[in-house]
N, C-alpha and C positions, 0 to 999 in steps of 0.2 A: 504494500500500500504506500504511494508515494504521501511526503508528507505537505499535510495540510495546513495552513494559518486556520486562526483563530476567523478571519475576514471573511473566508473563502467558503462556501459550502462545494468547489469543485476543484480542482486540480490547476492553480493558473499560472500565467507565467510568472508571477512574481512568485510562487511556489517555485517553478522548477528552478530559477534562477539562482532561487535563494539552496537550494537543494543542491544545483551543479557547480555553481561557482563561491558559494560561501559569504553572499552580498547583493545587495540590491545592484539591477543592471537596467542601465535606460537606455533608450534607442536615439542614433544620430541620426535624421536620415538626408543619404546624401542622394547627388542626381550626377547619374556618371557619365551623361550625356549620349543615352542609348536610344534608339526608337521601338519599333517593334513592326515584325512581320505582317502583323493583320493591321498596318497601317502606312507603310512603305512600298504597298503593292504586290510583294513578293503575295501574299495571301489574300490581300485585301485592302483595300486604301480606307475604308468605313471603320477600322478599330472597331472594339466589344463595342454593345449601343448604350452600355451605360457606363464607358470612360470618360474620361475628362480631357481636355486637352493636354492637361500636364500630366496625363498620361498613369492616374493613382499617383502621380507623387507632388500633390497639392503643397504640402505641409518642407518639402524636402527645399535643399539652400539652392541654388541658383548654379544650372552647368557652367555658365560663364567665369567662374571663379573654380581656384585651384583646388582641389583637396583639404590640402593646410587651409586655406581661406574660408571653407565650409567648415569644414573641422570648429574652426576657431569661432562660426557666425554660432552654430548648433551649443557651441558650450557655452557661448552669453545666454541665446532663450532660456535653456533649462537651468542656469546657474542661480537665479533666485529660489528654485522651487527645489531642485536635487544638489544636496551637500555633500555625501559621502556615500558616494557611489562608485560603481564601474560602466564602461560604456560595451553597446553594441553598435558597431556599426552599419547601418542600415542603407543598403541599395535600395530604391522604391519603387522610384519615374520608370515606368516603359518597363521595356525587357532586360531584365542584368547581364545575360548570358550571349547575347545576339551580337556579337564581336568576335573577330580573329583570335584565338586563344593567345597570341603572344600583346595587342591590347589587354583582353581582360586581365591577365598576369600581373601587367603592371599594377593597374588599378586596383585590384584583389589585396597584392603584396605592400602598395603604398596605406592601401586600409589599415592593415595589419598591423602597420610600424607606430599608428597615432597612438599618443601617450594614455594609458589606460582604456585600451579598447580590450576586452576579454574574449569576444565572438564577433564573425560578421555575419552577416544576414541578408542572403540574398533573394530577391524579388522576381519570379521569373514563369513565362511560360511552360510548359512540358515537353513541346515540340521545339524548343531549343537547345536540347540538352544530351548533343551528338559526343559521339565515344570522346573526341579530343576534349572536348569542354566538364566532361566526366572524370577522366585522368588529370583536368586540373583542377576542378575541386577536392580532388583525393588528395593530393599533393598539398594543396592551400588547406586543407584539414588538420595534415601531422601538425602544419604549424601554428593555428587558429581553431578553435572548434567555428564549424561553419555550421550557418542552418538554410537551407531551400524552400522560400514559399512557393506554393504554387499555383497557379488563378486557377481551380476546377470550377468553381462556381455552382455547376450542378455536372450530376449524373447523367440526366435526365437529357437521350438522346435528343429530340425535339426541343427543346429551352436550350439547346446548346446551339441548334442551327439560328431560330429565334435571335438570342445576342450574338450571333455571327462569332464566336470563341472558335471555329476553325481547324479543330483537332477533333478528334473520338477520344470516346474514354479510354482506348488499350493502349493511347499517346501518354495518357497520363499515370496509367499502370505501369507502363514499362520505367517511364521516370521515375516512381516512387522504388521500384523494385534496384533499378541501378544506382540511386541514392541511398538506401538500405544499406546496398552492397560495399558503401568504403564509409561507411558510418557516419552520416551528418545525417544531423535533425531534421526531418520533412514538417512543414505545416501544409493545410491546404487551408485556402480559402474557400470558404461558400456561401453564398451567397440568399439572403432571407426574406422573400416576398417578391421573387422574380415572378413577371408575369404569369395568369393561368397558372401556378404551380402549384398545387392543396400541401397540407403538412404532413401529408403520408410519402410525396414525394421530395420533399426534403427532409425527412425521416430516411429514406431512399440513399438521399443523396453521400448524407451523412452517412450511414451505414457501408455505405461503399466506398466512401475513405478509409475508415476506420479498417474493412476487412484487406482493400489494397496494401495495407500497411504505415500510414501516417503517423509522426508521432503526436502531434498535435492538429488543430482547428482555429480558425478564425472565424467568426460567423458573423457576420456582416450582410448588418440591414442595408437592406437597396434606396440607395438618395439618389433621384431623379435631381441632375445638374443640367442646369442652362448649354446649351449648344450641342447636347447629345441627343442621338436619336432614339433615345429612351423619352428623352422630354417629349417630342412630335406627337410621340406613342399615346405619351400620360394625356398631353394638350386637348392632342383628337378624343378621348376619353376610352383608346381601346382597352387599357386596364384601371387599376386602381391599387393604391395604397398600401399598407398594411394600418391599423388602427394603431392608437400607444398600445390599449389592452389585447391588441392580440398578438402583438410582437409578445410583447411579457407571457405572455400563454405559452406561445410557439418556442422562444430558447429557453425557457424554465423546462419544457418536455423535452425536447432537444437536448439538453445539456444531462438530466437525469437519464439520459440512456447512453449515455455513454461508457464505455469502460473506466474505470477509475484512473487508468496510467493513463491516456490520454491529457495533453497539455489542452486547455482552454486560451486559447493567447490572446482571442478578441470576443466579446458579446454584444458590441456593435456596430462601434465604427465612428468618424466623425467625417463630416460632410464640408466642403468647404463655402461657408456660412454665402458668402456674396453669391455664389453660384446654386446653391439650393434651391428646389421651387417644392420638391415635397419629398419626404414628410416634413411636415414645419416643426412637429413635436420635437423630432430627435434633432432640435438646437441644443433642446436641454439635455447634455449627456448625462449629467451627474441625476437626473431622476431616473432616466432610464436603468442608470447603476442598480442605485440602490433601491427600484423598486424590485429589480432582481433578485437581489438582498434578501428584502425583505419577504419574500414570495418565499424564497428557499425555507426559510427562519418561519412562516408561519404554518408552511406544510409540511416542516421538522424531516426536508428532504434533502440528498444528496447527490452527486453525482455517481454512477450505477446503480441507483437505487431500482429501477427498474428493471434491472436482468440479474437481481440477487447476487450482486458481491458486497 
């Protein structure tokens, strides 16, 4: 049984953090100046239809400046609020892997060297991650522990063509099973109130991380952002939302059936506020927090609680 805070009613990252590296560990997130296949043409010029044009990496420092220059912008943000800590380095924007293996190298290795970095963290499609870009996160592994997000979003062959994501599921199989293989940490991302999707198929979706082999999850609520063609979608009114209360429903059940080693690394997500058009609710992160929290706390439930461990 991995172990648990006092906070947590499930397995989170600030659990495994504190479990693998002996300290609280925040993320820098940088932009390595990469783009991505389902937006370069190679696959697709459209991107996923609910990216953003910074490509998921809203929050990350500016490609125009150097490494060290990010480096240094990322440790003013958080230097009010984190005191004594250690860093991850975080790839975000676009695709991390979609470069000449002797690029990424550099980049990977200049991560490595920033002063109290502990892990880096890379952001990346599935269909990126050819034998030579494999052999070099093996290699950047002995000397960093590295971990591989990866956008699955859903299972759900249909919701995949839907947001144009561009791969099958055995693209994303194969990557979790060769990342297994030289031992860095896998998350996937999935994504919660994707069109037409009921909770049985993101019960689905999730289960079929889980059994692929994942160490951990992100589960991240869908924010419809300005200029994507998820907006058009929402505009026209061919779908709709998810409610506050029924997000809270859906990751409270979601997160209870999970296996207990499973890492929880996200339960929702932040939207980037100028660009949001819905849900309006999830401005407020800190209630969606803790009304999770409290959900756990008053149905005196846990993570696996549903498949009896």
């Amino acid at each position: 049984m991995p172990f648990l805070t006092s906070k947590h009613p499930f397995y989170s990252a600030n659990d495994y953090y504190r479990e693998t590296f002996g300290r609280k560990l925040v993320r820098l997130s940088f932009d390595g100046g990469f783009t991505c296949p389902n937006r370069d043409g190679t696959l697709s010029k459209e991107g996923c239809v609910f990216c953003s044009e910074a490509g998921s990496g809203d929050f990350a420092s500016s490609r125009v400046k150097s490494i060290e220059e990010q480096y240094a912008d990322q440790i003013e943000l958080i230097s009010d609020k984190w005191k004594d800590c250690g860093y991850i380095a975080y790839l975000q924007a676009y695709t991390n892997t979609y470069a000449p293996v002797e690029c990424l190298r550099k980049l990977y290795f200049s991560l490595a060297k920033l002063p109290n970095v502990y892990a880096i963290a890379i952001a990346t499609r599935p269909d990126c991650l050819e034998s030579d870009k494999i052999a070099l996160l093996s290699e950047l592994n002995k000397a960093i522990p590295v971990i591989v997000e990866l956008g699955l979003q859903t299972s759900d062959e249909k919701t995949a063509v839907l947001i144009n994501r561009c791969y099958t599921n055995e693209v994303y199989e194969k990557a979790v099973f060769d990342l297994k293989n030289i031992g860095v940490h896998v998350i996937t991302h999935l994504i919660v109130g994707l069109p037409f999707e009921s909770f049985d198929t993101m019960c689905q979706s999730l289960d079929y991380a889980v059994k692929c082999g994942t160490n951990g999850v992100k589960l991240q609520l869908l924010h419809v952002l300005k200029g994507t063609k998820l907006s058009k979608m929402y505009e026209e009114g061919i779908f709709e939302v998810l409610s506050f209360e029924e997000y809270i429903t859906i990751i409270t059940e979601l997160i209870k059936n999970l296996p207990p080693d499973i890492v929880v690394h996200r339960i929702t997500g932040d939207g980037n506020r100028d660009k949001l058009v819905a849900p309006l609710w999830s401005r407020d992160k800190r209630k969606v927090l803790n009304t999770v929290h409290k959900t756990f706390a008053m149905q005196g439930t846990y993570q696996g609680v549903n498949k009896g461990v």
